[in-house]
C-alpha positions in Angstrom: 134.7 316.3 35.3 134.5 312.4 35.1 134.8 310.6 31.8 133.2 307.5 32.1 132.4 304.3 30.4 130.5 301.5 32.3 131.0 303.4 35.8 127.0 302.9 36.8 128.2 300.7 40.0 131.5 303.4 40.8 129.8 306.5 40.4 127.2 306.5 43.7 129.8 306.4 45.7 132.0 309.2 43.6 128.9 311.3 44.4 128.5 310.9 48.0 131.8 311.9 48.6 131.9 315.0 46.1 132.8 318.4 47.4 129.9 320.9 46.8 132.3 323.3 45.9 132.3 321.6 42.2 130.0 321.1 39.7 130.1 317.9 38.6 130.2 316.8 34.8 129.9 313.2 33.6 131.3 312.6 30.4 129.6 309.3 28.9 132.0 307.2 26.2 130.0 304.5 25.1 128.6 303.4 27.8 126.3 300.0 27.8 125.2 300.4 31.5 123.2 302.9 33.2 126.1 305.4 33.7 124.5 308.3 32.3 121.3 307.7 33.9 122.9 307.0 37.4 125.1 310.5 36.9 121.6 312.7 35.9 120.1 310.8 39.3 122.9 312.3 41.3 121.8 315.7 39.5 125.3 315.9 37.6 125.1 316.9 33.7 125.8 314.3 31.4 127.8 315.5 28.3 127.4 312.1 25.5 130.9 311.9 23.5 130.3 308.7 20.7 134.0 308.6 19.5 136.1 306.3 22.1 138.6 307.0 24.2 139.8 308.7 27.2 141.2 311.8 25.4 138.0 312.6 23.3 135.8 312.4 27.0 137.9 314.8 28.4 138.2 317.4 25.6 134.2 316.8 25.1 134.1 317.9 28.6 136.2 321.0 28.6 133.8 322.1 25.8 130.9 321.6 27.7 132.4 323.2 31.0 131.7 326.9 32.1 133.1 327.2 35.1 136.8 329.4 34.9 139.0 326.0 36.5 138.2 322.5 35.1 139.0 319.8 37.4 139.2 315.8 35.9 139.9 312.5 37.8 138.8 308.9 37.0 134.8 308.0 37.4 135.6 304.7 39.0 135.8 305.5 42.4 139.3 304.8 43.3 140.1 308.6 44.0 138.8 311.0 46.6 137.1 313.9 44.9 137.5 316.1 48.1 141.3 316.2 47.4 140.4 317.8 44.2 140.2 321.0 46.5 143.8 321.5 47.4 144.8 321.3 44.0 142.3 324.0 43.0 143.5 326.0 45.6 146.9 326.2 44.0 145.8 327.2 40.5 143.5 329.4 41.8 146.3 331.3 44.0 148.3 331.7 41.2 151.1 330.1 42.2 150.7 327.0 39.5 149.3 326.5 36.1 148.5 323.0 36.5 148.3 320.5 39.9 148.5 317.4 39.2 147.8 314.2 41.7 150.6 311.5 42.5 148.2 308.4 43.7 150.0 306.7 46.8 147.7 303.9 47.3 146.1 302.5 50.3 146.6 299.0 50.6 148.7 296.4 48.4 147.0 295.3 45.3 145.7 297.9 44.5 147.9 299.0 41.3 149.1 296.6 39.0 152.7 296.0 38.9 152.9 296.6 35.6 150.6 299.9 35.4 152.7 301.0 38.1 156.1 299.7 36.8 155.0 301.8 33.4 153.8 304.8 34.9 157.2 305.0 36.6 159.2 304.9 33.8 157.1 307.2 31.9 157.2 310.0 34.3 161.0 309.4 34.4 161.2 309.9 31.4 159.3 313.4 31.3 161.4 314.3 34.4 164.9 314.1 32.6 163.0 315.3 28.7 161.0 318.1 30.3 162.6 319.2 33.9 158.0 319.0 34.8 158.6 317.4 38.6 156.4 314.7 38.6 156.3 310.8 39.4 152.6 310.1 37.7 151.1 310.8 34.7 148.2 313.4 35.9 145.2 310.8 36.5 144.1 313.7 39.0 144.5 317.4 37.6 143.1 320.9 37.8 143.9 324.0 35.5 142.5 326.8 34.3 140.0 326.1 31.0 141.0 329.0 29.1 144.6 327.5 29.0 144.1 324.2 28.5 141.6 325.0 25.4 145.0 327.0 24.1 147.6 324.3 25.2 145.4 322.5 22.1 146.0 318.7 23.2 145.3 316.4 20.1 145.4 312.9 21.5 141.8 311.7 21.9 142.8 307.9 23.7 144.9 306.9 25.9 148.0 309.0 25.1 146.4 312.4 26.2 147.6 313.0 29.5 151.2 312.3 28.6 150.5 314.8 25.3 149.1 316.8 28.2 152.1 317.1 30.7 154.6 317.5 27.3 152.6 320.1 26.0 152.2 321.8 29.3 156.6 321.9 29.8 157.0 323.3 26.3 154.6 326.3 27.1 156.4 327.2 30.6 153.5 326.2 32.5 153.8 325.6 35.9 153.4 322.4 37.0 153.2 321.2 41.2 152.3 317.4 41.9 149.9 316.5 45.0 150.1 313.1 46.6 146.4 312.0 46.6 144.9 308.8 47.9 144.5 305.5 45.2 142.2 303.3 46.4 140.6 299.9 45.0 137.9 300.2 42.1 134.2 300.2 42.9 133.4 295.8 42.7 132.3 295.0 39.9 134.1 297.4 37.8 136.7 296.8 35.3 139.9 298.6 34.2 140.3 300.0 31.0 143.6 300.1 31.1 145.2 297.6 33.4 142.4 295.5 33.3 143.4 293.2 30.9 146.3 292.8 28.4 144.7 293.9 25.2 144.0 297.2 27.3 147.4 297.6 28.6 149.2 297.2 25.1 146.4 299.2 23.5 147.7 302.3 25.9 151.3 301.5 25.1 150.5 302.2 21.8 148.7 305.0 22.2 151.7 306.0 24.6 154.0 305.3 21.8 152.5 307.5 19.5 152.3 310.5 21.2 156.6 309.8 22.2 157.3 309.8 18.5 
């Protein structure tokens, strides 16, 4: 599953690279390009979720999914869909609820200082709260849909995956992170997050709120 918002330009590469292992699931947030249309040309289904933010893609994807294992990771091409399979792999074995990717990137650049320098202390912060052993907040993760419909995340912006992992450690899930590939956006392409600063403080907040 990719929730995506203007990802038109990202997602032919995505799909060149995608495993055929997985079906693949767009979910479009508002979009004002041709994301959606782009996705259906690459013959993936397009779920349309109107209320913003990255939390109320996802969930609007997990309702439209089927399939026994959901899978999610960013639409804008900086991530390697293949290495979505090893994480499958270890759900499906049984021997974790959840894998989770740790993005090591590829060149210098590519992650913002301060994204990086607040992802850090974020998953710090889980590791010494919630004993989960991880150094990222989840931007790559796979786990079975029947429990993540019953882990019942609430946070529809920016602060669901950290809702996610907490949520996950207080129900005894089992959580194993992955080192996966980060690589530079597709050009022309813009973060949401560390983009700019109104999108950086916006995700503080929404970080904030789920902390309280």
């Amino acid at each position: 599953m990719l929730p995506c918002r203007d990802e038109a330009r990202a997602l032919p590469a995505v799909f060149a690279d995608w495993p055929k292992e997985l079906r693949p699931i767009v979910v479009d947030n508002g979009s004002v390009d041709e994301t959606a249309q782009v996705a259906r040309d690459h013959r993936a289904e397009v779920v349309v979720e109107t209320l913003p933010g990255y939390g109320a893609a996802v969930h609007a994807g997990v309702l439209a999914a089927r399939a026994p294992y959901v899978a999610v990771l960013d639409g804008d091409g900086s991530m390697t869909p293949a290495e979505l399979l090893p994480l499958l792999e270890l759900v499906r074995s049984g021997e974790v609820t959840m894998a989770v990717g740790r993005r090591r990137p590829v060149s210098r650049g590519v992650w913002p200082w301060h994204a990086r320098a607040g992802t850090l202390l974020l998953a710090w912060w889980l590791r010494r709260r919630t004993g989960l052993p991880v150094h990222d907040i989840a931007p790559m993760r796979v786990c079975r849909r029947a429990d993540l419909v019953t882990l019942g995340v609430v946070d529809r912006r920016f602060g669901y995956p950290l809702e996610l992992l907490l949520r996950a450690a207080r129900a005894g899930w089992t959580v194993r992170e992955v080192d996966v590939s980060y690589g530079p956006r597709a050009a022309g392409t813009r973060s949401k997050v560390s983009g700019s600063l109104r999108g950086t403080l916006r995700t503080a907040r929404d970080f904030a709120r789920v902390l309280r």
